[in-house]
N, C-alpha and C positions, 0 to 999 in steps of 0.2 A: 138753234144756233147755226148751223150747217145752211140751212135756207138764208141768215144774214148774211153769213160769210160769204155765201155765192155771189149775192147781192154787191154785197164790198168788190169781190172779183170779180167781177164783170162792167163792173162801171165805171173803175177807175183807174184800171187800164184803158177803156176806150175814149174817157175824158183827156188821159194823157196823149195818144195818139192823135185826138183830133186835136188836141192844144197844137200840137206839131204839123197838124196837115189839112188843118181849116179852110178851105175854099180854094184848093187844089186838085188836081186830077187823080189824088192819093189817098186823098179823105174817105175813099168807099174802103180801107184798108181797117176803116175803125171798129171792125167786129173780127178782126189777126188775132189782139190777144187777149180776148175775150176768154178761151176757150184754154181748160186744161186737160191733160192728154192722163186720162184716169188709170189704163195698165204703167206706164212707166211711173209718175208717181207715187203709184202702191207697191213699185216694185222696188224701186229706191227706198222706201220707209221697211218692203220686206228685207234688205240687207243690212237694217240697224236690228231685226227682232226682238229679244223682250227687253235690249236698250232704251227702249218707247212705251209708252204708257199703251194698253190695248185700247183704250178709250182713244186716242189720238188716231190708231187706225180707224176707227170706225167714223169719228169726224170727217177725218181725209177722205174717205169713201165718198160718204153723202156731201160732202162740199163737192167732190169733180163730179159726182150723179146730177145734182141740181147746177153746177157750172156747164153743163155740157147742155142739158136742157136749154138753162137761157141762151148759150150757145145756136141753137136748132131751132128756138123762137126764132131768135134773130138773122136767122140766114132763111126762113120761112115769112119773115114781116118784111126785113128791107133787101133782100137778094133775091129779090121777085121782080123780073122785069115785068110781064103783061097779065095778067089774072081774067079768068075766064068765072065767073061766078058763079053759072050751071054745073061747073066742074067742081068746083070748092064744094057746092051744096049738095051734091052727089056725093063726095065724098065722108061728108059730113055725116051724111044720109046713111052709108051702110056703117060707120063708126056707131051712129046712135041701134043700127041693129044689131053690132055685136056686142056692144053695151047692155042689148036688153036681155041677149042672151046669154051673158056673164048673169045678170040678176034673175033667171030662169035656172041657173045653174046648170047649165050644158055644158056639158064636162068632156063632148068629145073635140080633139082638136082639128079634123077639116071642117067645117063650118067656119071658124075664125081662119084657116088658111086660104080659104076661099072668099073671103070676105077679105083677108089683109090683098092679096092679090086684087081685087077690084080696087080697094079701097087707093092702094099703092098707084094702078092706072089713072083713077082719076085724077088725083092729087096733080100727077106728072101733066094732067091734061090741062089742068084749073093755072099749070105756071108758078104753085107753089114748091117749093124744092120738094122732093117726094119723100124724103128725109124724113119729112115731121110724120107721114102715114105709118111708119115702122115704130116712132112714140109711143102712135095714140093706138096701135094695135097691144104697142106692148101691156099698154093699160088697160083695153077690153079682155084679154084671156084671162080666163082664171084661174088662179091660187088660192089655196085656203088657209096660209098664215101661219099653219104650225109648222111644227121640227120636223113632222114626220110627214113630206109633201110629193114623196115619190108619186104618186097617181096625179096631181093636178095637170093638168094641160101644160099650164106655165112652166113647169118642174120636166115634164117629160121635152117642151119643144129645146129648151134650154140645155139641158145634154145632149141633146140630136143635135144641135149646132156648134158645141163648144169643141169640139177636134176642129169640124169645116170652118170656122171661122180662124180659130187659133194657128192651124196650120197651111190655111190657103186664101181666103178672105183677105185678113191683113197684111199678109207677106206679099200677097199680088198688090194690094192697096198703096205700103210702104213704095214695091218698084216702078208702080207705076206713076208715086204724085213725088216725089222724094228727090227726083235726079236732078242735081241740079252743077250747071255747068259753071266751071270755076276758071274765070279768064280770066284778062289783067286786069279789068277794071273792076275786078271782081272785091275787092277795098274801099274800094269810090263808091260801089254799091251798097255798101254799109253804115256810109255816113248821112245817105239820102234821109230825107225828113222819113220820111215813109220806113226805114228798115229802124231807125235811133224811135220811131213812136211805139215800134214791135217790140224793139228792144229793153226801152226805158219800160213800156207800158207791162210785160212780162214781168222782169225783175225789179221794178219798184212796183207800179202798179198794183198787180196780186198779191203780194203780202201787205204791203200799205193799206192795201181796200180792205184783204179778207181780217187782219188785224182791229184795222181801226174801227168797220163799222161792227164787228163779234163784241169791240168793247162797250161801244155805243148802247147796242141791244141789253149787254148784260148791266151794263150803270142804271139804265133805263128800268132795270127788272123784268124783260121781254122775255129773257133766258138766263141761267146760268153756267158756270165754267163748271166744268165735271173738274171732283175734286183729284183726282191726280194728274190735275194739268194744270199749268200756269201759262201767264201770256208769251212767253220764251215758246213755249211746245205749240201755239196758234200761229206764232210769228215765222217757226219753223215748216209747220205745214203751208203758211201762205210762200214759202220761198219754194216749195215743194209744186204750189202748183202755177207754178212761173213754168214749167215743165208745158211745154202747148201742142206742137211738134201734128199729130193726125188732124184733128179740127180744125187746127191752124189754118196748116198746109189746104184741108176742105177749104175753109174758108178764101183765102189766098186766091185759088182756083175762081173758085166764084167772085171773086169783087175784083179782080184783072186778067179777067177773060181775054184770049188772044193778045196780051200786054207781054211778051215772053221774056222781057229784060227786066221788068219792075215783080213780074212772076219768082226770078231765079233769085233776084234779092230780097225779096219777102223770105224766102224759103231757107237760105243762108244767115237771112235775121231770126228767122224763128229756132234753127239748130243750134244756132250759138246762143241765145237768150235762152233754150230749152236745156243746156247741158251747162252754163253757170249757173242757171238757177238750179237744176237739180244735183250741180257737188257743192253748191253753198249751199241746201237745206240739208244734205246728207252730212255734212262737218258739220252743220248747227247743231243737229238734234245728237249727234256723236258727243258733241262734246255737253251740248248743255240738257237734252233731250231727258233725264235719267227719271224714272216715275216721281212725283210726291204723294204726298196721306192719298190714298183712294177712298171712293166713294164706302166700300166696305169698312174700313178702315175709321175714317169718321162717323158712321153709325153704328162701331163698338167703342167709340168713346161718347159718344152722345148717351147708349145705355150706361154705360158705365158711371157717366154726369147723375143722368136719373137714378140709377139704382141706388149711388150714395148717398144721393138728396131724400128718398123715400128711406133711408135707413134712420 
């Protein structure tokens, strides 16, 4: 269901924006709000705590995990100016050998760092955003899936980074894509087709998509609604991931390059479409958020059905 919802959010927000900026010098803008910004999102649903169904955290998770992805597609297929072929397939190249040595079960971690390092060069050389080589690495190290995963590669590279990223990575990242100069026509800029398709496509868009097509899937019998959620707590998290703000902003960068006026209003559109959407999903699931029957919950009444029926 998480994989639909992505689907939903991501399409139909970029359908909304290009609606707005169809065969204009704006239209490379239709992968803005695409993308939702997974720490703030989770952080916001962390300030409602067991107000929320635990099942809803874990949706929201894997919906911005797999929205960010298609995210990284898409800044890796169309924010590719020149592509260099020899370099793609190099890179490809050591991905399929740390792949083989994921299924060898080589469990120590320089081999895959020295393989993500080439692999990362190439990529940059091939003209594909180099983005996607830090994906496909994260997918060749290996993990082995249980509780108790202290020794895997994947488990040891993951706390080696989570201080340097959490407290220097993104704080540099934030200062340095984030600044955004606020002058008079700084209003004007807001109404441009291009900031109202970031805006609209954010806060309508995302919940519209990631709602509509989760109900699709589930009428369909594709998936079902985990039972202590209802469409109110889906329609919550899709308002949740209107929240777009680092990806965004990545993206921004990339589809108006040296554009430094259509730049600062993109960026202005995404803070404020990022911060309505996330105190409209925070009131939503506040007020209407509260768990129903759980999945535990319906199968001791489902025994309880059968037991009386065999009595």
């Amino acid at each position: 269901m998480p994989i639909v919802a992505a689907v939903g959010g991501i399409a139909l927000p970029a359908l909304v924006h290009f609606s707005l900026n169809a065969g204009t010098p704006t239209q490379a803008g239709v992968g803005i709000p695409m993308a939702t910004d997974i720490a703030f999102a989770l952080g916001v649903l962390a300030l409602l705590g067991s107000r929320v169904p635990a099942s809803l955290k874990v949706f929201l998770t894997a919906l911005a995990v797999m929205d960010d992805l298609g995210a990284i597609i898409v800044i890796a297929v169309f924010y590719t100016v020149e592509m260099s072929l020899a370099y793609l397939f190099g890179a490809l190249a050591v991905f399929g050998l740390l792949v083989a040595l994921n299924r060898l079960r080589v469990m120590s971690l320089l081999p895959y760092l020295l393989g993500g390092a080439l692999m990362w060069f190439l990529m940059l050389k091939s003209g594909v955003h180099a983005t996607i080589a830090g994906v496909l690495l994260a997918f060749a190290i290996p993990f082995t899936g249980k509780e108790d995963d202290e020794e895997s590669p994947s488990h040891r590279l993951e706390h080696f980074l989570h201080k340097p990223v959490a407290f220097l990575i993104l704080p540099v990242f934030a200062l340095a894509n984030t600044a955004i100069v606020v002058g008079a026509g700084a209003l004007q800029g807001l109404t441009a087709s291009n900031s109202l398709g970031i805006i609209f496509g954010l806060l309508i868009g995302k919940p519209v998509g990631i709602t509509l097509l989760s109900f699709v899937a589930v009428a369909a019998g594709v998936c079902r609604l985990p039972f202590d959620l209802s469409w109110r707590h889906v329609f919550g998290a899709g308002l949740l991931g209107g929240i777009g703000f680092t990806m965004s902003i990545f993206i921004t960068n990339l589809a108006f390059a040296g554009g430094a006026e259509v730049v600062n209003a993109s960026k202005m559109a995404i803070l404020l479409a990022s911060l309505l959407g996330g105190t409209a999903g925070f009131l939503w699931l506040k007020l209407l958020g509260q768990p129903v029957a759980g999945d535990d919950d319906m199968d001791a009444m489902d025994f309880e059905v059968r037991a009386s029926g065999e009595a």
